[in-house]
C-alpha positions in Angstrom: 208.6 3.3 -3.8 209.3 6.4 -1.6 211.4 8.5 -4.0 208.4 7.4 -6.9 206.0 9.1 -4.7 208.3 12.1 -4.0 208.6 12.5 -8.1 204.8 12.4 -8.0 204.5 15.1 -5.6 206.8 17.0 -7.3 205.2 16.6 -10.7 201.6 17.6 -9.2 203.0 20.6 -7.7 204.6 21.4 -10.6 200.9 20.9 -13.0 198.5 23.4 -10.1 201.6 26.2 -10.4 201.0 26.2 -14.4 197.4 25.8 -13.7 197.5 29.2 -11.8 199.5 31.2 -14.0 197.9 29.7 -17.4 195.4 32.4 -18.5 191.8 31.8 -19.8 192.2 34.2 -22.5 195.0 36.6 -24.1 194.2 40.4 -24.9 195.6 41.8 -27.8 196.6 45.2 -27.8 195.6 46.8 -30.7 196.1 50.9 -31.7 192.3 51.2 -32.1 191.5 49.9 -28.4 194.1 52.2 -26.9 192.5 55.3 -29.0 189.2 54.7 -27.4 188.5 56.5 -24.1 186.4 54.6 -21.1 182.4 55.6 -21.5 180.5 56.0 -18.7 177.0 56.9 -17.8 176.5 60.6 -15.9 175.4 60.4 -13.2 171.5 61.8 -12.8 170.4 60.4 -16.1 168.6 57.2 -14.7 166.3 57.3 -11.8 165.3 53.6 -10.3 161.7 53.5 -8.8 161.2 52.4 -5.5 158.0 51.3 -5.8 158.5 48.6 -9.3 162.0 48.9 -9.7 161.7 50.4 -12.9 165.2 52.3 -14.6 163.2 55.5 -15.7 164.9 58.3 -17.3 165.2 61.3 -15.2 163.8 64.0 -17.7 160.9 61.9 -18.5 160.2 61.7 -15.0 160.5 65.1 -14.2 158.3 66.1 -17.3 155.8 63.6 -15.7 155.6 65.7 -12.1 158.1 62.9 -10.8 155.3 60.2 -10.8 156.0 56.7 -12.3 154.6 56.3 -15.2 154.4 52.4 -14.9 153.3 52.1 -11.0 152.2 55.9 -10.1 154.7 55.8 -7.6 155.2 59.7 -6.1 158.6 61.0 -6.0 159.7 64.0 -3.8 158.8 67.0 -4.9 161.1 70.1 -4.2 158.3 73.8 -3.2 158.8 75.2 -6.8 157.9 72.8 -8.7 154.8 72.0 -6.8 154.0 75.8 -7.0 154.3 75.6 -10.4 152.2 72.7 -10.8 149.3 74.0 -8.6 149.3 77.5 -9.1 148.1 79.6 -12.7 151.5 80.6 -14.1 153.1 83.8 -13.1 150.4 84.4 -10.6 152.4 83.4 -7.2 153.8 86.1 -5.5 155.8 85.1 -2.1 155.4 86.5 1.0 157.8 86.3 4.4 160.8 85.6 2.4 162.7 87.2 4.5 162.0 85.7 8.1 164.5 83.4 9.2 165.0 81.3 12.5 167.3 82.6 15.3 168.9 80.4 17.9 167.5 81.4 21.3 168.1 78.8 23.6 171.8 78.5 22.0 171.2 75.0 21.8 173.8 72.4 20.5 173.4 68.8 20.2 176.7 67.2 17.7 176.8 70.4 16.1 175.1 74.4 16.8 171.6 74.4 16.0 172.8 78.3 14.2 175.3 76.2 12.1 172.5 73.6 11.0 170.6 76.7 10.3 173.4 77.9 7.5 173.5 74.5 6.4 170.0 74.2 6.1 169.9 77.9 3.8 172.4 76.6 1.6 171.4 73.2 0.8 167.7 74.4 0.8 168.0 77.6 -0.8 165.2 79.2 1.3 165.0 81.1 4.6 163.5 78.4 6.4 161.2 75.1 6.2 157.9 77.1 4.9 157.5 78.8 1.5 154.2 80.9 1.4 152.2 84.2 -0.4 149.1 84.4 -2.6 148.2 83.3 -5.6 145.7 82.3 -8.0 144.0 78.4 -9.0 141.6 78.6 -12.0 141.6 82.5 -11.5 140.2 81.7 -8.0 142.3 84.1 -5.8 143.9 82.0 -2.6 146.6 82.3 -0.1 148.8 79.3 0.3 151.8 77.8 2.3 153.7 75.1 0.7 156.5 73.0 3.5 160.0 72.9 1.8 160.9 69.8 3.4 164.6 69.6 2.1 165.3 72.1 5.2 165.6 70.2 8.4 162.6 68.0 7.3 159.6 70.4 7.2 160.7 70.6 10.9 158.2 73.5 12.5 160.1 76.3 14.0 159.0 79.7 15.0 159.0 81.4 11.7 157.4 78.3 10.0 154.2 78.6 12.7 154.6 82.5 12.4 154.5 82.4 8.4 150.7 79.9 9.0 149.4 82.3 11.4 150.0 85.2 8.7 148.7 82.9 5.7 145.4 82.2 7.7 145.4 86.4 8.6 146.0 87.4 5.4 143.1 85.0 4.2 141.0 86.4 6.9 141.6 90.4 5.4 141.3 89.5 2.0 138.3 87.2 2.3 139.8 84.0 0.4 140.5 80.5 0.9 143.7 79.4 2.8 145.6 76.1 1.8 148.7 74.4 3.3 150.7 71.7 1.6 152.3 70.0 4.4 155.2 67.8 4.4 156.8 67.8 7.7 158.2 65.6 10.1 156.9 67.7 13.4 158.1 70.1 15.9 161.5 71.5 15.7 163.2 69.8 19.2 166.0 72.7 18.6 163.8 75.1 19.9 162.2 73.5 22.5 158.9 74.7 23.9 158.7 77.6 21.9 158.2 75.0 18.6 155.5 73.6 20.7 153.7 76.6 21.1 153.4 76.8 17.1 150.7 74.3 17.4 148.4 76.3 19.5 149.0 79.8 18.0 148.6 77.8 14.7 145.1 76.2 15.6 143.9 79.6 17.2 144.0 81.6 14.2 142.7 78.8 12.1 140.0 79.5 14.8 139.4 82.6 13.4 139.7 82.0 10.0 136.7 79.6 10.5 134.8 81.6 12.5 134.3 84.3 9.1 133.4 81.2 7.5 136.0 80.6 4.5 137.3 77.7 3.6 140.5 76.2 4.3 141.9 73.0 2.8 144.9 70.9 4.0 147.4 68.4 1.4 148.7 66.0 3.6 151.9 65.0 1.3 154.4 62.8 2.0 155.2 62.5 5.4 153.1 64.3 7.3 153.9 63.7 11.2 154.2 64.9 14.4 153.5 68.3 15.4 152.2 69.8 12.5 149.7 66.0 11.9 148.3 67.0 15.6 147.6 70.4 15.1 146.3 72.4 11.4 147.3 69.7 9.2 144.1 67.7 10.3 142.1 70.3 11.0 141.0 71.6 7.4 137.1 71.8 6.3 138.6 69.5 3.3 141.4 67.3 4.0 143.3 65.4 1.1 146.1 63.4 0.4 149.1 61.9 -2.1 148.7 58.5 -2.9 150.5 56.2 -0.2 151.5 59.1 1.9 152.9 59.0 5.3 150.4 60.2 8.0 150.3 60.3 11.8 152.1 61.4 14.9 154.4 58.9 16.5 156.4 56.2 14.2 154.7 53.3 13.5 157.8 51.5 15.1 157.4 53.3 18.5 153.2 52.4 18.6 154.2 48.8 18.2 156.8 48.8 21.1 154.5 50.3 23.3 151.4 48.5 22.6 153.2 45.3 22.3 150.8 44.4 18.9 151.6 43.8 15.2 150.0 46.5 13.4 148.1 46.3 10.2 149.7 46.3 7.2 149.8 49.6 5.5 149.9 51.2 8.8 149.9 55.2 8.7 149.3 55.2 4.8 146.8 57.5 3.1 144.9 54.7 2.0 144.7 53.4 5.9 143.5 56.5 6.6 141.1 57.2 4.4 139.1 53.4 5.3 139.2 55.1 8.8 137.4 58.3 8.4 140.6 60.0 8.9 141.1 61.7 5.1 137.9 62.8 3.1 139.5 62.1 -0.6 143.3 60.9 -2.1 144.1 62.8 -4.9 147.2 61.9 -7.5 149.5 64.4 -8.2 148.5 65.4 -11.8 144.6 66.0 -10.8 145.5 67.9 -7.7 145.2 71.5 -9.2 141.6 70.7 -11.1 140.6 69.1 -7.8 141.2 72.0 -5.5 139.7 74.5 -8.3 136.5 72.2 -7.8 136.6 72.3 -4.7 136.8 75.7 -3.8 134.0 76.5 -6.5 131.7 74.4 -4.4 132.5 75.8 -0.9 131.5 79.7 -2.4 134.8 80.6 -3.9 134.6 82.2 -7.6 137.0 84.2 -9.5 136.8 87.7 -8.6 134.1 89.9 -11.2 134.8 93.8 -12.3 132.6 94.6 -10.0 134.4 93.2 -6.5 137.8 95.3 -7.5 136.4 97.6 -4.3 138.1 97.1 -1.3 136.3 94.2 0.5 134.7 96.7 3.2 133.2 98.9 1.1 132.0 95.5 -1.0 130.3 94.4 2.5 128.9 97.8 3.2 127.3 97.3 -0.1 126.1 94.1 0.6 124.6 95.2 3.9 122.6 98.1 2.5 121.2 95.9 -0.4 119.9 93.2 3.2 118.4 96.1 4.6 116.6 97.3 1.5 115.5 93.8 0.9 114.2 93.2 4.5 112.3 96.4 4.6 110.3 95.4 1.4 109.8 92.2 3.0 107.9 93.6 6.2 105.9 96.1 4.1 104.5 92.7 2.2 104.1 90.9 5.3 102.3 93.9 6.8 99.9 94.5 4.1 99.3 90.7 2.7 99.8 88.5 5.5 100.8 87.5 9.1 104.8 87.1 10.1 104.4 83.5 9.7 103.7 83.9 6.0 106.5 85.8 6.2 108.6 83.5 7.0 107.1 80.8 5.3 108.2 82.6 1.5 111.5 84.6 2.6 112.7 82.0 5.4 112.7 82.4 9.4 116.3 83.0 9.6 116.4 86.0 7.6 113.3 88.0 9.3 114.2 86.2 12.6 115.2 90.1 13.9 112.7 91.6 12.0 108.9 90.8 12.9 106.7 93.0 11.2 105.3 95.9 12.6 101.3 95.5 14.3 98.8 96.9 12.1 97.3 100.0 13.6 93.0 99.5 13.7 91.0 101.4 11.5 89.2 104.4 13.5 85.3 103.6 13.5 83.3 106.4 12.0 81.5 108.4 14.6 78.2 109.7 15.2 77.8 113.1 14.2 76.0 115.2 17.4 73.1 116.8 16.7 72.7 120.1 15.2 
């Protein structure tokens, strides 16, 4: 009885080695299979969509301004092409190119903040994380920034706060609108306080720019945080907005661990912020040119006429002159058909508000004649 069990043992053994080396199928080798060469697909054709999962052709995609066609998702968007897509064509001219960012605390974290800086130029392509100059919208002249945020994030620096100052300055001289695309993730921590100070010297010619009364709008894209969301990014007479875009200073993660509360859900999103108060309009990214040429139209901006090729001070010379003519008729027909508060009545307070009418000297009363 032992030894029949052994022979069992033996025999199963023998049935789970044949079992293992017993193949499912058999290949044949044949001359046309050995011809063929492995096909693959290259990479960069398909492009799967985050927001439906969809497998979308990358040409397509791009031809659509990188938006899902199926769920209007918005893809990254690299400066050019958003240039292209806003401004008329051939109409940008670029301005600053050639500022780039020194290191002057020599700071050094992993690596030198200089050699991020190379890094940065060459992946990039740019001087640094701002890309601005004038241009034209509808024929509507305006001067624009755009954030390149594939160097160092949109990070503000030095020369990305110095390139704002001069877009707002250079809005300011040639009388036009001013608009920045932002798409940063805050100051740049590599340069310390001097980053920091970008927000102020930002805000402070904004200040200025405000002051002469044109208009300045500000495209909140995808993210928008930090530094930049705390200073000119939210402080535009229009402010709009990508669909589902990032907005706000600290990371929603932080704000939770500190206030020790779940937040809502879609937290820091455009749409968040526009049931707030926060955002005045969200825009898509195909209607975001014809939107910003009605916009400007109805803050006062037109396209410029033969007549205002002058230089814009001898324009507001002219404009001053033809006040001073129309005030002056204006006090002759208040002084010889009514009182100042006609006046103001038909031509408005505010305009003759320095100018009251001059008193109406009496008539001299006839004499008597003396005797003769």
């Amino acid at each position: 009885m032992h030894a029949r069990s052994i022979t069992n043992h033996a025999r199963f053994a023998q049935c789970i080695l044949r079992f293992r080396t017993m193949a499912w199928y058999k290949r044949e080798n044949r001359d046309d299979d050995l011809s063929e060469e492995k096909r693959s697909v290259p990479a960069g054709v398909f492009t799967k969509c985050p927001g439906c999962r969809a497998t979308l052709e990358t040409t397509a995609l791009e031809a659509n301004a990188s938006v899902c066609p199926q769920c209007e998702h918005h893809f990254p968007l690299s400066s050019t092409r958003r240039i292209e897509l806003v401004v008329d064509p051939g109409s940008f001219v670029e301005a600053d190119g050639s500022i780039e960012s020194v290191d002057p605390l020599s700071f050094r974290d992993t690596k030198k903040y200089s050699d991020r800086l190379r890094a940065a130029r060459r992946s990039a392509g740019g001087a640094d994380s701002l890309r601005s100059g004038s241009g034209r919208i509808e024929e509507i002249p305006v001067e624009l920034g755009v954030f390149v945020f594939e160097f160092m994030g949109g990070s503000m620096g030095s020369v990305a706060g110095e390139k704002i100052t001069r877009v707002f300055e250079r809005a300011l001289e040639r009388r036009v609108p001013a608009l920045i695309f932002s798409a940063s993730g805050g100051a740049r921590m590599q340069e310390g306080v001097l980053s920091l100070m970008q927000m102020a010297k930002t805000s402070a010619a904004l200040g200025r720019l405000r002051e002469a009364g044109l208009p300045y709008l500000s495209i909140l894209l995808h993210p928008t945080t930090g530094g930049v969301a705390a200073s000119f990014a939210m402080l535009g007479d229009v402010i709009l907005a990508e669909p589902k875009a990032q907005i706000g200073f600290a990371g929603a993660r932080v704000i939770q661990n500190t206030i020790r509360q779940r937040l809502p859900p879609g937290f820091q999103r455009a749409e968040f912020l526009l049931d707030h108060g926060f955002l005045d309009v969200i825009v898509a990214r195909k209607e975001m040119r014809a939107t910003l040429a009605r916009l400007l139209r109805l803050l006062g901006s037109r396209a410029p006429s033969p007549a205002s090729a002058l230089p814009w001070n001898r324009r507001r010379r002219a404009t001053q002159i033809c006040w001073r003519v129309w005030r002056a008729r204006r006090r002759a027909w208040a002084s010889t058909w009514g009182s100042a508060a006609s006046a103001r009545r038909w031509s408005g307070s505010a305009i003759l508000k320095s100018a009251s009418p001059p008193s109406r000297s009496p008539e001299p009363t006839a004499r008597a004649r003396p005797p003769p």
